[in-house]
C-alpha positions in Angstrom: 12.6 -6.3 18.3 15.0 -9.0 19.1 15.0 -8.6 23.0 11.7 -7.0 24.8 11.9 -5.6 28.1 8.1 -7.1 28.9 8.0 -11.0 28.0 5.3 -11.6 25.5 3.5 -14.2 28.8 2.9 -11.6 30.6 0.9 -9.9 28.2 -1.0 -12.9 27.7 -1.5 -12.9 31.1 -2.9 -9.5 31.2 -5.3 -10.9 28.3 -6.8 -13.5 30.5 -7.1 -11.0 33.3 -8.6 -8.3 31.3 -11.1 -10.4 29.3 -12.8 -12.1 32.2 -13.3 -8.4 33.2 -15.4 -8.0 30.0 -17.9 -10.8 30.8 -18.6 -9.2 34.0 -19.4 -6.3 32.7 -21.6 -8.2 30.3 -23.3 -10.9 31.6 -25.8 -12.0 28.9 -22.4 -12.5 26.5 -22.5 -15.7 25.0 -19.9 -18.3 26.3 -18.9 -19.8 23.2 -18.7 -16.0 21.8 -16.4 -14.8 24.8 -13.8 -18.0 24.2 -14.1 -17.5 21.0 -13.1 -13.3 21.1 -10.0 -14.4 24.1 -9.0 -16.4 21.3 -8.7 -13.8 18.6 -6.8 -11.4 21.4 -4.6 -13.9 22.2 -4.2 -14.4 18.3 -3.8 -10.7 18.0 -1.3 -10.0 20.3 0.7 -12.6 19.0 1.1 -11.3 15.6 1.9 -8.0 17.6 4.7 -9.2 18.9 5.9 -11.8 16.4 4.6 -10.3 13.4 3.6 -6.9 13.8 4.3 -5.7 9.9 1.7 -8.3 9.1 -0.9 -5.6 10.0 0.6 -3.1 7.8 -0.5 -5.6 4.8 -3.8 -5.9 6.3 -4.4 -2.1 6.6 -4.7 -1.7 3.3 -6.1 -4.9 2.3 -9.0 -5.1 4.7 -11.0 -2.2 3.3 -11.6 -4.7 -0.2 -12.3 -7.3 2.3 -15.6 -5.6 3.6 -17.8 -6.9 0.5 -16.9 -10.4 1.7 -20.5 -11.7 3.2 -19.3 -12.9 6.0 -17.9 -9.9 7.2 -20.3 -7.9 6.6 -21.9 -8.3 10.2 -18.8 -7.4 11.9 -18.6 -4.0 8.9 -22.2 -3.3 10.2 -21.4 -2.9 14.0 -17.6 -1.2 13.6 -15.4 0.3 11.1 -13.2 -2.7 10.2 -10.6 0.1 8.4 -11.0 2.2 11.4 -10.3 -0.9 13.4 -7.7 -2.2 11.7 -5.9 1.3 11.8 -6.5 1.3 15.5 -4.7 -1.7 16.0 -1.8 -0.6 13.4 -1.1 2.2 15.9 -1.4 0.2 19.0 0.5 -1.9 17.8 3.2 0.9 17.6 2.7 2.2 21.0 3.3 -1.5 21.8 6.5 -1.8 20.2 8.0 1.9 21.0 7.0 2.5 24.7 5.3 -0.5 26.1 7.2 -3.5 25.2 10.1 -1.7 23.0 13.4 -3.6 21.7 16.5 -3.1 23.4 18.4 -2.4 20.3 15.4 0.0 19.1 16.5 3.4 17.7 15.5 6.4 19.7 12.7 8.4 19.1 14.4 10.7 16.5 16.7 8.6 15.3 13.9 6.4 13.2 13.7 9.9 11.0 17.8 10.0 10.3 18.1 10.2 7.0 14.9 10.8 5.5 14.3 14.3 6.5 13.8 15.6 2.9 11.3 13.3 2.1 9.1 13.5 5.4 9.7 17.9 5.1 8.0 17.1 1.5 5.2 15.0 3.0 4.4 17.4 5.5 4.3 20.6 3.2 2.1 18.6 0.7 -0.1 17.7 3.6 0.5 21.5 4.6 -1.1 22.6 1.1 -3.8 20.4 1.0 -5.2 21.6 4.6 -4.5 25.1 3.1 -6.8 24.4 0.5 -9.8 22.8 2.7 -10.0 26.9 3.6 -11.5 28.2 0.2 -13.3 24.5 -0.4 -16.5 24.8 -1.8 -17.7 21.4 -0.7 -17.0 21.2 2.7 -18.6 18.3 3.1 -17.0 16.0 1.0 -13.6 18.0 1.1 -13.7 17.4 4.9 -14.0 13.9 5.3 -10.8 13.6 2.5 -8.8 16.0 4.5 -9.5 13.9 7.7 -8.8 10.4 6.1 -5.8 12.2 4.1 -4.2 13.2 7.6 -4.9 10.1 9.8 -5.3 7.4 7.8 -2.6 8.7 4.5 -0.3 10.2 7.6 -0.4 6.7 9.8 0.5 4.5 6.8 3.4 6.7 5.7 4.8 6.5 9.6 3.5 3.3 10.3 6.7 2.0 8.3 9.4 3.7 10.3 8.2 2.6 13.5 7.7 -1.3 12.5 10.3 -2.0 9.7 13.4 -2.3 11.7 15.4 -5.2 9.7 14.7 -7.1 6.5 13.1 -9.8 8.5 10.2 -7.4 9.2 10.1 -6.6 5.6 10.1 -10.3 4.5 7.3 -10.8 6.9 5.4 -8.0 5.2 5.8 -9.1 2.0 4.5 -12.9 2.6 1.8 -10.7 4.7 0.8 -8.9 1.7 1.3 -11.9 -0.7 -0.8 -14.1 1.3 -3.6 -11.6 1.4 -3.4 -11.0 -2.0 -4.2 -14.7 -2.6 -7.1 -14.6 -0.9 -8.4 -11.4 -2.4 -7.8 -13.0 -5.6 -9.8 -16.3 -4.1 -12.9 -14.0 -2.9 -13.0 -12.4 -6.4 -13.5 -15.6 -8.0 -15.9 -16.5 -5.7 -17.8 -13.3 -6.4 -17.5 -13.5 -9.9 -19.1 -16.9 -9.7 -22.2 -15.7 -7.9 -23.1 -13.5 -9.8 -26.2 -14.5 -12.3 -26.7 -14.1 -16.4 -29.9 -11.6 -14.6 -28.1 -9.8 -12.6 -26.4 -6.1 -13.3 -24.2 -5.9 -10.8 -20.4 -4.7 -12.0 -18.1 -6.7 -11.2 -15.2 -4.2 -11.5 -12.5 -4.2 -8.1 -10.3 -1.0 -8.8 -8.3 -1.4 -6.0 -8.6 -5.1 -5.3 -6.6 -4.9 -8.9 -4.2 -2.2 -7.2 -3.3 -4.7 -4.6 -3.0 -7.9 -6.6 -0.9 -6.4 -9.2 1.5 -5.1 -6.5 1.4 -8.9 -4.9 2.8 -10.2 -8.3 5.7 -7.7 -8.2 6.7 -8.8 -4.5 6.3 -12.9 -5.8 8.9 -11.6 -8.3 11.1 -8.9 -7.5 11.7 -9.6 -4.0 13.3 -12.7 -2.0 10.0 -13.0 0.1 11.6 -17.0 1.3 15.5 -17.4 1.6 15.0 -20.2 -0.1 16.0 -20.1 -3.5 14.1 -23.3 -4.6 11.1 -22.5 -2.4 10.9 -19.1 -3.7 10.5 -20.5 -7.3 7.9 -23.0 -6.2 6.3 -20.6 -4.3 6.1 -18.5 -7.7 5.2 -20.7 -9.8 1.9 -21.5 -7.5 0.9 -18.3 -6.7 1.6 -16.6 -10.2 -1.1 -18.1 -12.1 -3.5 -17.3 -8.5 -2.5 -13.6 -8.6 -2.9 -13.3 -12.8 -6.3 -14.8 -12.8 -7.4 -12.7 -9.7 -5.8 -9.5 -11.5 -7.8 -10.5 -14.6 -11.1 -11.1 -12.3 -11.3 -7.5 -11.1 -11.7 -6.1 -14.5 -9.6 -2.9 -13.7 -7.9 -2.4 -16.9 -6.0 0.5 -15.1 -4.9 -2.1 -12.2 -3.8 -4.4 -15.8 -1.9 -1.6 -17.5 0.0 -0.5 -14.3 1.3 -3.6 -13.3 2.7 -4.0 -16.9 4.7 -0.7 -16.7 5.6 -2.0 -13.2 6.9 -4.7 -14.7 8.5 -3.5 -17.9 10.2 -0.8 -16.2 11.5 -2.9 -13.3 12.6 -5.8 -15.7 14.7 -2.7 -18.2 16.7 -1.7 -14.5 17.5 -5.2 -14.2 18.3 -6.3 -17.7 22.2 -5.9 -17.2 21.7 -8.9 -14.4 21.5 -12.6 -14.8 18.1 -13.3 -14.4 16.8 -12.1 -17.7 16.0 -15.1 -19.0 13.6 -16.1 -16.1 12.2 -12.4 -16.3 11.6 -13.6 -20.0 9.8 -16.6 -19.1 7.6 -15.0 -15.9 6.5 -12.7 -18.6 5.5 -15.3 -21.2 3.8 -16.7 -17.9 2.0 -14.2 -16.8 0.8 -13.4 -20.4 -0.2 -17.0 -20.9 -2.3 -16.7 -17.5 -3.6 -13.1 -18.7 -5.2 -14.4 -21.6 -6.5 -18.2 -20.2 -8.6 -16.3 -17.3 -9.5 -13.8 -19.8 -11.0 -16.7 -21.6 -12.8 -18.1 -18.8 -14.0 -15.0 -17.8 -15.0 -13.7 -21.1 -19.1 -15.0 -20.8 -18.9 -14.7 -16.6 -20.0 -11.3 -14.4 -23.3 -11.0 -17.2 -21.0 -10.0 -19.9 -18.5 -7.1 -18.3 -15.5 -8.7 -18.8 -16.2 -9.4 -22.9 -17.8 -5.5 -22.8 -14.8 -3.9 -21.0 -12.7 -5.5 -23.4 -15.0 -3.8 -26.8 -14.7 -0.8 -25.4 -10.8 -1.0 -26.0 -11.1 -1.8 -29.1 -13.7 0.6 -30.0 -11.9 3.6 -28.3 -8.9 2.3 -30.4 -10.8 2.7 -33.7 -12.3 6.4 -32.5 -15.4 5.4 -32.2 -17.6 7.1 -29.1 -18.9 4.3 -26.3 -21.0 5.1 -23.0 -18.6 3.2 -20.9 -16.2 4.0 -18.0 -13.1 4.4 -20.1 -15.0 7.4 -22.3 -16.4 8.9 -19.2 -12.7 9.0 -18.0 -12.0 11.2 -20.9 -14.6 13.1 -20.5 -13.5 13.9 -16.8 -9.7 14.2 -18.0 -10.9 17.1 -20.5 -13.2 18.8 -18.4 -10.3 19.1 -15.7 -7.9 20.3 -18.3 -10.3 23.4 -18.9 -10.8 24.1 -15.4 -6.8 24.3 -14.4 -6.5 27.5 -16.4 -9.3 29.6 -14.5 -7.3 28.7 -10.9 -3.9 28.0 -12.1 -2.2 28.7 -9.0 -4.4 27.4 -5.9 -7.1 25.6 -7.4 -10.4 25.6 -6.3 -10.5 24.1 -3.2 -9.9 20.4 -1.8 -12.8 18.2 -2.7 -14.5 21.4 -5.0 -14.8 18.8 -8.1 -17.6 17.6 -7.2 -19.5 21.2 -7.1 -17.1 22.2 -10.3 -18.2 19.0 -12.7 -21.7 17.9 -10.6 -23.0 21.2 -8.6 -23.4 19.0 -5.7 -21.4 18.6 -2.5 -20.5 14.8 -2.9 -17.8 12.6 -3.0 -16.5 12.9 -6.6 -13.5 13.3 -8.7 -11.6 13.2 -12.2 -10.1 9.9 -11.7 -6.5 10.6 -11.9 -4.4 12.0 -8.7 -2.5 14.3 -10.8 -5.7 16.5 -12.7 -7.4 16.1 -9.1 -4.5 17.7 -7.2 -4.1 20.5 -10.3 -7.7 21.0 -10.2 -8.2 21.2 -6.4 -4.7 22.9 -4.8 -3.1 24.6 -8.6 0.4 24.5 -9.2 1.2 24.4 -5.7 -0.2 21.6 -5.1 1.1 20.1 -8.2 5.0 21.3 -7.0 4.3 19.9 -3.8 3.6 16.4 -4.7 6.0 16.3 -7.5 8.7 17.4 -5.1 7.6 14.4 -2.9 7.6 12.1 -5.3 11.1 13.2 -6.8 12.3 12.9 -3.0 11.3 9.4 -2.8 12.9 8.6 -6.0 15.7 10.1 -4.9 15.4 8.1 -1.9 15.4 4.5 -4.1 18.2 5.8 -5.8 20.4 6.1 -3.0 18.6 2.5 -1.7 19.8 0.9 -4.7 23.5 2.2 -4.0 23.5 1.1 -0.9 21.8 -2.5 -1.4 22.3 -3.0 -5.1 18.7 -4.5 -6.3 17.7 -6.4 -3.6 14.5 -4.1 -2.9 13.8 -3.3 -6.3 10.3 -4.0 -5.7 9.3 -1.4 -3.7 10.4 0.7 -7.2 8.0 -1.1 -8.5 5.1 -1.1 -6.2 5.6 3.5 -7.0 6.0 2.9 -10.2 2.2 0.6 -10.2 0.6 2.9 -7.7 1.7 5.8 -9.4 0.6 4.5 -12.7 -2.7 3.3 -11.7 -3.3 6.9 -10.0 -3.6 7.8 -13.5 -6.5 5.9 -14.5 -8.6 6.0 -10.8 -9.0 7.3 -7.4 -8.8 10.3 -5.6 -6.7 11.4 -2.9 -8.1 9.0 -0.5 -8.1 5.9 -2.8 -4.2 6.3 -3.4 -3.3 6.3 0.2 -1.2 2.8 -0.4 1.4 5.7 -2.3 1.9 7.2 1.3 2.5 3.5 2.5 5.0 2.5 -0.1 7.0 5.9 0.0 7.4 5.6 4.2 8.6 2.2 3.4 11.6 3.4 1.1 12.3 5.3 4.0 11.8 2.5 6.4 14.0 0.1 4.1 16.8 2.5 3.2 16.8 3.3 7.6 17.6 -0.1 7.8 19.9 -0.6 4.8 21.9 2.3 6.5 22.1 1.1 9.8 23.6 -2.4 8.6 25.6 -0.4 6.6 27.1 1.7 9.4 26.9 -1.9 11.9 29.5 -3.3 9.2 31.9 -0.8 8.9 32.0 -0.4 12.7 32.9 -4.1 12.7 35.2 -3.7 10.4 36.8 -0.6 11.6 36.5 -1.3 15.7 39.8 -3.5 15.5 41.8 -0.7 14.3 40.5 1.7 16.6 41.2 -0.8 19.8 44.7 -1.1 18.0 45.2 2.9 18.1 47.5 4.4 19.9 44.7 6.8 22.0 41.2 8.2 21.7 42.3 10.2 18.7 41.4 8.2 15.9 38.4 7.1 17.3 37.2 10.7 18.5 38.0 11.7 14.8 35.9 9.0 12.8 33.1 9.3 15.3 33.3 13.4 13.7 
């Protein structure tokens, strides 16, 4: 995106031609209303074409955002997902046919390389529209396929069409580390509203998702070139992310992003940096435990009950909370598997199976829900995905040794938390993260292949003929 063939003024031009055309249209609008929505186009079109990958971040971050009161006016007239998504793909129309780079790869050469991976997707996405056929909740099985194939499919592509070079990736990491903050801000705000009268749960599943993953990126991945700005920048936003991990009270969202971290710190042990892994863990335990405190008599008593639960589920003993419904839904799915072993019942069918009602329900783990819903086939298919993608990191980390070791360990999270929540809609920031390993290792390759042409090119110009050439070119 280096070189555009339409200057970013004239687009801004088009945006003061085109908005002007909007208050004619409506005349009542306020003035201070209409300035004030030129400015967040002009706004908006320059993170398009400065910072497009930024949006990525917010895709997935906005739909926690819609709680926030002072959204919720804006949620109440449009879709701020659906919106957000919207501009995530016209965004990509921007960048691939309206305003594309020079040096942009062709329309089939953005897939080179990944075709196992994206022939996986698609037959997983193959089996679970198969499975919509013999649904017995076609309501709620429905509106999953639909959000599975537009909103799971967009965020897998998305990647490959706006992560061109590690400076895009950079910018989506501080995108997504920046949002994180202030997702961890709004909990705390929440938390504090809420009165010693009130039962209102204060529980943030995928708020936890998303912070958790934000702490991996502050330390896993160069997100400012900077080496003594990074660790600044770590040390401030650490303690932030920890406390705002803490403040969601997911205990899946906790435990994932310690295997996320474990795992990912065993790959790198054999590096030099274990002693500062050593210490970011000693911090992040230290901040664990001081919000826990703080927290402990806040939200009318959930965090000190989610945390007796534990410890009563530890010593056998039965408890009406989440974590022994969980089990309950985990067993009930492990009978049900038997009776449809091989196709399931039906996408979205769990809710009729475990509730006898057409509604939006599941066992709260990807993996029974998939078994349950599409059988072994479905099970094959997105095991055969996620090996692909593996696979994919594997080959990343040959190429790039560990420099994006954190997307390892945003899967690794996701995946792990996918254990303990969600459905197939709720996981869709798996899709995200496994187009970006194909997005990354895209890139990775094409440096790779830039720097061996540089380093090959003066022995070809030295050749005597087109024959050496012709042949490394085979």
């Amino acid at each position: 995106m280096r070189h555009h063939s339409l200057p970013f003024r004239i687009l801004l031009v088009a945006a003061a031609a085109i908005v002007p055309a909007a208050y004619l249209f409506f005349p009542g609008l306020n003035p201070f209303l209409y300035a004030g929505l030129l400015a967040v186009l002009v706004a908006l079109l320059a993170v398009a074409f400065y910072c497009a990958p930024a949006f990525l971040a917010l895709a997935v971050f906005i739909s926690q955002f819609k709680s926030i009161p002072a959204l919720q006016p804006v949620q109440a007239r449009l879709d701020l997902t659906v919106s957000v998504l919207s501009i995530v793909l016209l965004v990509i129309i921007l960048h691939s046919f309206v305003m594309p780079a020079q040096d942009a790869p062709t329309f089939g050469g953005r897939f080179t390389g990944s075709g196992k991976q994206i022939a996986a997707f698609l037959f997983f996405a193959a089996v679970i529209g198969a499975s919509y056929v013999y649904s017995t909740a076609p309501q709620s099985g429905g509106t999953e396929l639909a959000r599975f194939f537009f909103i799971g499919g967009l965020l897998f592509f998305a990647p490959l069409y706006l992560i061109r070079s590690e400076k895009h990736f950079r910018q989506f990491a501080q995108a997504f580390i920046i949002l994180g903050l202030m997702q961890s801000f709004a909990l705390f705000l929440r938390v504090r509203s809420v009165g010693s009268s009130e039962d209102v749960d204060v529980t943030k599943i995928g708020a936890g998702w998303l912070i958790g993953t934000a702490i991996m990126f502050v330390i896993f991945f160069k997100f400012i070139e900077s080496d003594k700005a990074r660790k600044l920048a770590m040390g401030l936003c650490l303690p932030i992310l920890v406390a705002g991990l803490i403040t969601s009270a997911s205990r899946g969202a906790v435990f994932a992003t310690g295997v996320a971290f474990v795992c990912t710190s065993l790959i790198l042990r054999r590096s030099r940096n274990k002693l500062m892994l050593a210490g970011v863990g000693v911090l992040i335990l230290l901040c664990a435990a001081t919000s826990l405190y703080f927290l402990r008599d806040m939200g009318n008593g959930k965090y000190r009950g989610k945390v007796d639960e534990l410890v009563m589920l530890s010593h056998g003993r039965d408890t009406s909370g989440s974590a022994e419904k969980r089990l309950e839904f985990y067993r009930a799915a492990l009978r049900e598997i038997p009776e449809h072993p091989i196709l399931g019942i039906g996408l979205g069918s769990w809710s009729t199976y475990y509730y006898g009602r057409d509604e939006r329900a599941y066992p709260h783990d990807l993996f029974l829900e998939v078994a349950v819903e599409q059988g072994l086939v479905g099970l094959l298919a997105l095991g055969t995905f996620l090996v692909t993608v593996f696979l994919a990191i594997r080959t990343l980390r040959k190429l790039s040794g560990d420099y994006f070791i954190v997307l390892f360990s945003a899967l690794v999270l996701t995946i792990t938390a996918a254990g303990f929540s969600g459905n197939l809609d709720d996981d869709r920031i798996l899709w995200l993260w496994s187009g970006m390993v194909l997005a990354v290792s895209h890139v990775v390759r094409a440096r790779m292949a830039e720097y061996f042409y540089a380093q090959m090119s003066p022995q070809w110009e030295s050749a005597p003929g087109p024959t050496r050439l012709q042949e490394a070119r085979q």
